[in-house]
DOZAMAR-482517 format. One record per atom (N, C-alpha, C): x, z, y; atom name. Coordinates in Angstrom, 1 decimal. Atoms other than C-alpha are relative to their C-alpha. Last residue first. Example, Ala and Ser with C-alpha at 12.3 -4.5 7.8 and 13.67 -1.06 7.14 Angstrom:
% DOZAMAR-482517
c1	c3	c2	atomo
-0.9	0.0	-1.1	N
13.7	7.1	-1.1	CA
-0.8	0.8	1.1	C
0.9	0.0	-1.2	N
12.3	7.8	-4.5	CA
0.9	0.0	1.2	C
//
This chain:
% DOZAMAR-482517
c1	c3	c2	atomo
0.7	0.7	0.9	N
50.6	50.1	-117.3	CA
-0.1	0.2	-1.1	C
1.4	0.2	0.2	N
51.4	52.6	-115.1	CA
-0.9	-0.4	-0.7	C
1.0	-1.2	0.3	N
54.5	53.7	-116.2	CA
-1.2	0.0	0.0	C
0.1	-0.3	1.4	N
55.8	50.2	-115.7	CA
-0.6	0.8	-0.8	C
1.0	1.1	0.2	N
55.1	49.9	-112.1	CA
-0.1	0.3	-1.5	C
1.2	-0.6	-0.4	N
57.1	53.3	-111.8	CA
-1.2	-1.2	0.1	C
0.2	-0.9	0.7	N
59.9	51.5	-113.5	CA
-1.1	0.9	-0.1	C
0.6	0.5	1.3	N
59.7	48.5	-111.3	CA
-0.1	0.9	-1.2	C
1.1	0.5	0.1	N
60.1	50.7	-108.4	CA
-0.7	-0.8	-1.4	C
0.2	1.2	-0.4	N
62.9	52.2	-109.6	CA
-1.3	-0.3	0.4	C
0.5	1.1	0.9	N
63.3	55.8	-110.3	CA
-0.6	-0.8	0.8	C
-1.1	0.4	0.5	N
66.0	58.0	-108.1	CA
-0.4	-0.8	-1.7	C
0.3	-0.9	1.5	N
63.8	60.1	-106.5	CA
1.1	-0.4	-1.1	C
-0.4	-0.7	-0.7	N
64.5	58.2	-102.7	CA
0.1	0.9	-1.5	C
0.5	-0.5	-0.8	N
63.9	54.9	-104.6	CA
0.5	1.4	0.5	C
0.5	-0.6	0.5	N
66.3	52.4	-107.0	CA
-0.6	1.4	1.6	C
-0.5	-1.4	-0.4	N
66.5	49.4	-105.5	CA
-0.9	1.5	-0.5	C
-0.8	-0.4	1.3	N
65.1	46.8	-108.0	CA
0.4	1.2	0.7	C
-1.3	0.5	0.4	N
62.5	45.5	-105.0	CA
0.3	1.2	-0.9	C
0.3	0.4	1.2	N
58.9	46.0	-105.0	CA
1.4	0.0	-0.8	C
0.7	-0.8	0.9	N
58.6	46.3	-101.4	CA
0.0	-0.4	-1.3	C
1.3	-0.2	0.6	N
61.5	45.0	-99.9	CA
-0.6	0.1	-0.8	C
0.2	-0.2	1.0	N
64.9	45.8	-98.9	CA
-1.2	-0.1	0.0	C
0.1	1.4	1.3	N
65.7	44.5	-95.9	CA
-0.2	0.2	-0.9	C
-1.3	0.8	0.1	N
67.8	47.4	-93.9	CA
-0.4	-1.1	-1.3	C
-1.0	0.1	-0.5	N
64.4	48.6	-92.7	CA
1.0	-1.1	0.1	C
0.8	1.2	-0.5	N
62.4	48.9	-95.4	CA
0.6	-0.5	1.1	C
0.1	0.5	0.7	N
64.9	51.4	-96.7	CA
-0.3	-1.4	0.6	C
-1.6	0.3	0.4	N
64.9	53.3	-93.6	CA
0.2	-1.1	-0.8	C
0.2	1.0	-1.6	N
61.2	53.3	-93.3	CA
1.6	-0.5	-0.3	C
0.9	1.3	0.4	N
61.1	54.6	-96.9	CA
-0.2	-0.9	1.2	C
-0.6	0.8	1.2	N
63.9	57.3	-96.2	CA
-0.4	-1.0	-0.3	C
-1.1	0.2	-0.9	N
61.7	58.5	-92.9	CA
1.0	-1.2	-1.1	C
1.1	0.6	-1.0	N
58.7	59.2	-94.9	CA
1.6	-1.3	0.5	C
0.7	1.1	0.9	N
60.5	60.9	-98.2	CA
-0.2	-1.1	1.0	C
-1.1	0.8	0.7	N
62.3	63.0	-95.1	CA
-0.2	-1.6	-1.2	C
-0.4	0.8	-1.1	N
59.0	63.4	-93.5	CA
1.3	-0.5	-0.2	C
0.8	1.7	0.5	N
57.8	64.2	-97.3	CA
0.2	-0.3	1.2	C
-0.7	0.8	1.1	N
60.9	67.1	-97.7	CA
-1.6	-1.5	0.5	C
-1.0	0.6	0.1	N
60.2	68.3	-94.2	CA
0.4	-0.4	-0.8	C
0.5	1.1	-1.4	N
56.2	69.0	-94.8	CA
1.5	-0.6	0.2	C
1.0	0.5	0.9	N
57.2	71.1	-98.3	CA
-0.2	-1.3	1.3	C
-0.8	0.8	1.2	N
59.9	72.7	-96.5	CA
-0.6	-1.2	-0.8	C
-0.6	1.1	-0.9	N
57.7	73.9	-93.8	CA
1.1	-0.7	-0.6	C
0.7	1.3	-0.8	N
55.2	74.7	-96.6	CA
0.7	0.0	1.1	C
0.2	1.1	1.2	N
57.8	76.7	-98.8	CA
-0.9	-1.3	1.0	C
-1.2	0.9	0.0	N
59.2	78.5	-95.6	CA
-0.3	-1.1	-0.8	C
-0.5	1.3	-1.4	N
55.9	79.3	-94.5	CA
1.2	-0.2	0.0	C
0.9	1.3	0.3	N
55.4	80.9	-98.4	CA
0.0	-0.6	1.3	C
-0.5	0.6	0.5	N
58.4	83.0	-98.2	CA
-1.0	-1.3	0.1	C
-1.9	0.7	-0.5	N
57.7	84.5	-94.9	CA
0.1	-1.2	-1.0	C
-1.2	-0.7	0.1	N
54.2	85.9	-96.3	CA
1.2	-1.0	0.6	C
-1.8	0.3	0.5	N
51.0	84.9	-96.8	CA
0.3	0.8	0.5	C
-1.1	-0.5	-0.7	N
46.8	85.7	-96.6	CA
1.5	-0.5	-0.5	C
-0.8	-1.2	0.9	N
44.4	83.3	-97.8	CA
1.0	0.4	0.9	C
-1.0	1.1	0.8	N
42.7	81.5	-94.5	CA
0.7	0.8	-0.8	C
-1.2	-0.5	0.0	N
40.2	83.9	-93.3	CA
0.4	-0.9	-0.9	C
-0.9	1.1	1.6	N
36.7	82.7	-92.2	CA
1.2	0.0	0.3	C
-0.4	-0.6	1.6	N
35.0	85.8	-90.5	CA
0.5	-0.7	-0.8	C
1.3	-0.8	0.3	N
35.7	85.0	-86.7	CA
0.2	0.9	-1.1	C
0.8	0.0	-1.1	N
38.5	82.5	-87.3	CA
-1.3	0.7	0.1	C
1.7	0.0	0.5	N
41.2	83.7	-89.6	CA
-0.9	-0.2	1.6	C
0.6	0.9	-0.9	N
44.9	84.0	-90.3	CA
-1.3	-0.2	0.5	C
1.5	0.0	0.3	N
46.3	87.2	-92.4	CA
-0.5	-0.8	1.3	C
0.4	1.1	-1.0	N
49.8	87.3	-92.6	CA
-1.2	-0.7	0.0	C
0.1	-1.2	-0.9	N
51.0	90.5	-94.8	CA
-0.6	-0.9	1.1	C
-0.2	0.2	-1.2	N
51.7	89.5	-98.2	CA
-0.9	0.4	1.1	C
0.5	-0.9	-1.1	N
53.1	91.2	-101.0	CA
-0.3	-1.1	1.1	C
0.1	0.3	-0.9	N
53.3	89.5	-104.4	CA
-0.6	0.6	1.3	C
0.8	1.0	-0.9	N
52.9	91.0	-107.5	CA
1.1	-0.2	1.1	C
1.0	0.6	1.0	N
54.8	92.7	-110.5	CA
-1.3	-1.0	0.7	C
1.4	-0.9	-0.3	N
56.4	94.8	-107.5	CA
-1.4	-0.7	-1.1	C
-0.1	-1.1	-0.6	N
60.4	93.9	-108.4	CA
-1.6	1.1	-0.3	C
-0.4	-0.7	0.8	N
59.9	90.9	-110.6	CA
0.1	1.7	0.6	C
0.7	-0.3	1.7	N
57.1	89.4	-108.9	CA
0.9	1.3	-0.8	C
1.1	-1.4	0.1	N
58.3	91.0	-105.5	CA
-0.8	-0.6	-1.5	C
-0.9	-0.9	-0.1	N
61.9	88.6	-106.2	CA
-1.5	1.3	0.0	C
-0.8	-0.7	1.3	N
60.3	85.7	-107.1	CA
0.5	1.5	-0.4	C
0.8	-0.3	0.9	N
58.5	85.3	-103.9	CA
0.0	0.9	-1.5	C
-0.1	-1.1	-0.6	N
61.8	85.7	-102.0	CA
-1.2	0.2	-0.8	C
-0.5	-1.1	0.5	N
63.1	83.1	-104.8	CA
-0.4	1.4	0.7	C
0.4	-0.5	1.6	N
60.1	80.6	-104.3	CA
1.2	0.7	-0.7	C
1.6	-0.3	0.0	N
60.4	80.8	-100.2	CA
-0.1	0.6	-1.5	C
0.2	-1.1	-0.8	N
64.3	80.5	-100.5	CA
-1.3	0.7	-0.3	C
-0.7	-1.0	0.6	N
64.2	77.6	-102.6	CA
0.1	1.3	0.1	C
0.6	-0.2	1.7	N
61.3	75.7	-100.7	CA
1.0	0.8	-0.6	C
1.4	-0.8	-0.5	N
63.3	76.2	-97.3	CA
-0.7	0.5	-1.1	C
-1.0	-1.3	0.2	N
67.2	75.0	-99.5	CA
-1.5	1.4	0.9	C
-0.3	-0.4	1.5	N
65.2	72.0	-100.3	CA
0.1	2.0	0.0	C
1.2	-0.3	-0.1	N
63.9	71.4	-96.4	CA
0.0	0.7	-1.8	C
1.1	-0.6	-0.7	N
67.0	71.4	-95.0	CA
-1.4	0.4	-0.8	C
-0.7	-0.6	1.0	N
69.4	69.3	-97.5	CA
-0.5	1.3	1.4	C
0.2	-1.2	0.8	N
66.6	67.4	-97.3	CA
0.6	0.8	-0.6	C
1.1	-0.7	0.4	N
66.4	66.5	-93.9	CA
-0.1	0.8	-1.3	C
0.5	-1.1	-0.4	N
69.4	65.0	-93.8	CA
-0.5	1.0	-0.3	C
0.4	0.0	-0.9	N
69.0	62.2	-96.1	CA
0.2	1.4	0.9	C
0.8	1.0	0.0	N
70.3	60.7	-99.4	CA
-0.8	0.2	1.6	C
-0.4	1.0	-0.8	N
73.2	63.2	-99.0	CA
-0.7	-1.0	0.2	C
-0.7	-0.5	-1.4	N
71.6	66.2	-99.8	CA
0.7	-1.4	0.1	C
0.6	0.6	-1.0	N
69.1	64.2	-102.8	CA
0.6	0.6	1.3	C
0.3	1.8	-0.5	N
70.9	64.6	-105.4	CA
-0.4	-0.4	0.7	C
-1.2	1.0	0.7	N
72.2	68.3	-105.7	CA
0.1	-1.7	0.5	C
-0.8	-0.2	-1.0	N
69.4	69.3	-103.7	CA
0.8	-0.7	-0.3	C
0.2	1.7	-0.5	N
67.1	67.7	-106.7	CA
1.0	0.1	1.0	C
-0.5	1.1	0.2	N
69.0	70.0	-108.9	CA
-0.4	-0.9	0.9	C
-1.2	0.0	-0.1	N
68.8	73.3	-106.9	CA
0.7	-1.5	-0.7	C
-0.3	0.3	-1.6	N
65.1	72.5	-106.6	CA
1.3	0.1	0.0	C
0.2	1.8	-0.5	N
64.5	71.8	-110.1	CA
0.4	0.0	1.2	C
-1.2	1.3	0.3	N
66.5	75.0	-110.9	CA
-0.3	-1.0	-0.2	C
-1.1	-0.1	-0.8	N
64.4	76.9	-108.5	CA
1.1	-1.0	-0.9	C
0.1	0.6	-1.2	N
61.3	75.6	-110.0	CA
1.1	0.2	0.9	C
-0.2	1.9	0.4	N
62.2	76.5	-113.6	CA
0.1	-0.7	1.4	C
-1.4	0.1	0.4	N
62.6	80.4	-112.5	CA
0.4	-1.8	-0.3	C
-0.6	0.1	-1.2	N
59.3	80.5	-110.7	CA
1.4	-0.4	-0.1	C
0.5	1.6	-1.3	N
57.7	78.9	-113.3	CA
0.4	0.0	1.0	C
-0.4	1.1	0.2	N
59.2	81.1	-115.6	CA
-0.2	-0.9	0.6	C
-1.4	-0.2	0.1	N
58.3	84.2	-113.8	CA
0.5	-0.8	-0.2	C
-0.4	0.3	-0.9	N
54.6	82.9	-113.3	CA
1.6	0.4	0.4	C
0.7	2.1	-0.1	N
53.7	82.3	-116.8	CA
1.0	0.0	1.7	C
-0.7	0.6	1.1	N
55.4	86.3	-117.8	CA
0.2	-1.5	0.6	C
-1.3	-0.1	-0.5	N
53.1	87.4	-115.2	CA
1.4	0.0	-0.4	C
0.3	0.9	-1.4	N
49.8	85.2	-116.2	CA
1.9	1.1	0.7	C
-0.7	1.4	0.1	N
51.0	86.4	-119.9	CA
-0.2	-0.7	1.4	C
-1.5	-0.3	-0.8	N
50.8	90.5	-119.1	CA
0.6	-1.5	-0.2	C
-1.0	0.0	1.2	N
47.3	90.2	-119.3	CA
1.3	0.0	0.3	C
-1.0	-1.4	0.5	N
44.7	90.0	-117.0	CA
0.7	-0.5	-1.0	C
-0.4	0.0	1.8	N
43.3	86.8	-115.3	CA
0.6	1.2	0.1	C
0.9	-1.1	0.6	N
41.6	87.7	-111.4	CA
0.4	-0.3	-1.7	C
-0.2	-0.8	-0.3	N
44.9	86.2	-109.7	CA
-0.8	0.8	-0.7	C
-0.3	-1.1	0.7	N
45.0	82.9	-111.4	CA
0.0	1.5	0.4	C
0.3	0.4	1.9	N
45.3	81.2	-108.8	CA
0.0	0.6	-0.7	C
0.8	-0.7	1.5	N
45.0	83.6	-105.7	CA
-0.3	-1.2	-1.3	C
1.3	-0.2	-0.3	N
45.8	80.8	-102.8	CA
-0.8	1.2	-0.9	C
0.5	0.8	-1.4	N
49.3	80.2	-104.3	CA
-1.9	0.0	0.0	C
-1.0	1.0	-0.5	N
49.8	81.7	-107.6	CA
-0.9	-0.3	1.1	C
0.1	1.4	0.6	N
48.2	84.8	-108.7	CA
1.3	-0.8	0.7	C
-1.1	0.3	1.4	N
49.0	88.5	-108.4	CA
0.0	-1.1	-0.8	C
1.1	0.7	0.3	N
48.0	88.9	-104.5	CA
1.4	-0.5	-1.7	C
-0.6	0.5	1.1	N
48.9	91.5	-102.7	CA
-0.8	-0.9	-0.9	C
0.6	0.7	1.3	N
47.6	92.4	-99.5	CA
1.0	0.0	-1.2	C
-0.7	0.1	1.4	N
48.7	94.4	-96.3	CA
-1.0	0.1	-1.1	C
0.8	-0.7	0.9	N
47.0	93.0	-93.4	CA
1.1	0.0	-0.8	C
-1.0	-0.9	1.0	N
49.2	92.4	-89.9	CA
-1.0	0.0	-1.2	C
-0.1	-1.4	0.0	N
46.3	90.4	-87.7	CA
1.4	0.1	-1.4	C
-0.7	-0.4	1.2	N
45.4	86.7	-86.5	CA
0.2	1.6	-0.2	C
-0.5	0.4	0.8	N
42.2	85.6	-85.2	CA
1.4	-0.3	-0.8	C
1.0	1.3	1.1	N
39.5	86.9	-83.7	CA
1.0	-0.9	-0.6	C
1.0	-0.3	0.7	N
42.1	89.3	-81.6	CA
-1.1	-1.3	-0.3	C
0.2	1.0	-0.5	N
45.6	88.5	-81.8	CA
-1.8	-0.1	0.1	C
-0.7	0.4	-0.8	N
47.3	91.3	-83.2	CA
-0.5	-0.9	1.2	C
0.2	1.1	-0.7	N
44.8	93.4	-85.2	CA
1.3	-0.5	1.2	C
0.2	-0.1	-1.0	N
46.2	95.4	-87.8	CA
0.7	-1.2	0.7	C
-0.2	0.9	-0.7	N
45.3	95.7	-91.0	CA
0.2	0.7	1.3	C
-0.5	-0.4	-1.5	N
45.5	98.4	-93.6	CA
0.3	-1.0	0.7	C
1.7	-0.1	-0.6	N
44.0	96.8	-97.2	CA
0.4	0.6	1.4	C
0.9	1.3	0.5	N
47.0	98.5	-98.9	CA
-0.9	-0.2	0.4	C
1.2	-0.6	1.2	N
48.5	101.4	-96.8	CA
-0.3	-1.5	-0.1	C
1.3	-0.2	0.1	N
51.0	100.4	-94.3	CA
-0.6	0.3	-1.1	C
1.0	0.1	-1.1	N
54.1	100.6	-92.5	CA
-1.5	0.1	-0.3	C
-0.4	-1.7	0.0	N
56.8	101.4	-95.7	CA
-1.4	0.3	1.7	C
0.4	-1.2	0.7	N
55.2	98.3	-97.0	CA
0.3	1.2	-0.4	C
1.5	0.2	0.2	N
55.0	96.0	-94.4	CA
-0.4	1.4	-1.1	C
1.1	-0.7	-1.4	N
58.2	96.9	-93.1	CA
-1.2	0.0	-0.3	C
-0.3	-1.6	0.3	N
59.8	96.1	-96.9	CA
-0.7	0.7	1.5	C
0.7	-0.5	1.1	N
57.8	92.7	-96.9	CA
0.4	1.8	-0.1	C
1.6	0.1	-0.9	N
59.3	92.0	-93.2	CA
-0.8	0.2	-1.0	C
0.2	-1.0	-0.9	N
62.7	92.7	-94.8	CA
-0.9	0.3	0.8	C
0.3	-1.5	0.3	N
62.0	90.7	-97.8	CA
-0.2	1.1	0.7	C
0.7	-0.2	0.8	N
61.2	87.7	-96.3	CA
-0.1	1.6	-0.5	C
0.9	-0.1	-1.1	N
63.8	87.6	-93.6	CA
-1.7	0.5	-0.8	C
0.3	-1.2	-0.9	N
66.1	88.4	-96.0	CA
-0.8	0.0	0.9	C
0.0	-1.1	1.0	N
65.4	85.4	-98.4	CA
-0.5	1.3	0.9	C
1.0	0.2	0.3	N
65.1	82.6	-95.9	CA
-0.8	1.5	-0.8	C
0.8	-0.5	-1.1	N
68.2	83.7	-94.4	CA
-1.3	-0.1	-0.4	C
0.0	-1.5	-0.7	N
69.8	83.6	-97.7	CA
-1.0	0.5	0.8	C
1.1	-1.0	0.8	N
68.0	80.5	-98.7	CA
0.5	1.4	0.0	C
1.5	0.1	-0.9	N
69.3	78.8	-95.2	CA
-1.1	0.8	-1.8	C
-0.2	-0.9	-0.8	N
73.2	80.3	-96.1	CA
-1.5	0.0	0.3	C
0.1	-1.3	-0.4	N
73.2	79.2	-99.4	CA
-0.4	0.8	1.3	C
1.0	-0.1	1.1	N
71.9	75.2	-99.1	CA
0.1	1.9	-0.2	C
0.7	0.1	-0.6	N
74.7	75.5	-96.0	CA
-1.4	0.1	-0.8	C
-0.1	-1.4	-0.9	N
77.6	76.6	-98.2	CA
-1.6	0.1	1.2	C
0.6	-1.1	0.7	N
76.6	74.1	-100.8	CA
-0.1	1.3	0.9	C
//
């Protein structure tokens, strides 16, 4: 548990403290260029989900929607940790990345009613949506939890178990169970 805390600490303060530079540093819409054609500082906000979902809905239910969602997703991710840190490595790595990411997130919903981010990618004129710390922790977490998934299924395959068999999977439902679902 101590190491699940320590990497969504770090995850955390790194986030916020490059969100609180960003926005004692700049004016909204103030970029600056680092890399020229294609990265730069810009301060954004964005009051959707990932990529601007939702960001042009009004009402006070899209920030209500995304409170809870953020709040449910940490205590999936604190459960699957639970079950899945000893299944492999990796994901008692890549959990505690994702956790991190969707509490430093969490934290400028509740604080600034959006999200601040400041990491503006782009070739020429085509800019990849802007982020933030928390969200390249969520996608390098997001890529180590399915090299872990990856790794686990080699493994498996591996020590003999084959495809189809009763052993229950890295998630902790059977193959034959997830045959079942389908039909």
């Amino acid at each position: 548990m101590i190491r699940f805390l320590v990497i969504v600490t770090a995850v955390v303060a790194s986030d916020q403290l490059t969100k609180l530079w960003i926005l004692k540093s700049f004016s909204l819409y103030e970029s600056l260029e680092i890399i020229p054609g294609f990265f730069s500082l810009t301060y954004l906000t964005n009051k959707g989900a990932a990529f601007g979902f939702l960001a042009g809905q009004t009402g006070a239910w899209r920030h209500y929607l995304f409170l809870i969602l953020g709040t449910v997703a940490l205590v999936v991710i604190v459960i699957a940790w639970l079950r899945l840190r000893h299944a492999h490595i990796l994901y008692s790595l890549s959990l505690p990345l994702i956790g991190g990411g969707a509490l430093g997130n969490l934290i400028d919903r509740v604080r600034l009613g959006s999200v601040v981010d400041f990491l503006d990618v782009f070739i020429g004129t085509h800019h990849w949506p802007a982020f933030n710390v928390a969200d390249s922790a969520i996608s390098v977490g997001v890529v180590v939890f399915l090299l872990a998934n990856i790794l686990e299924e080699v493994r498996q395959g591996r020590s003999g178990k084959r495809a189809g068999s009763e052993t229950p999977s890295v998630v902790g439902v059977s193959r034959a169970q997830e045959r079942q679902k389908k039909k």
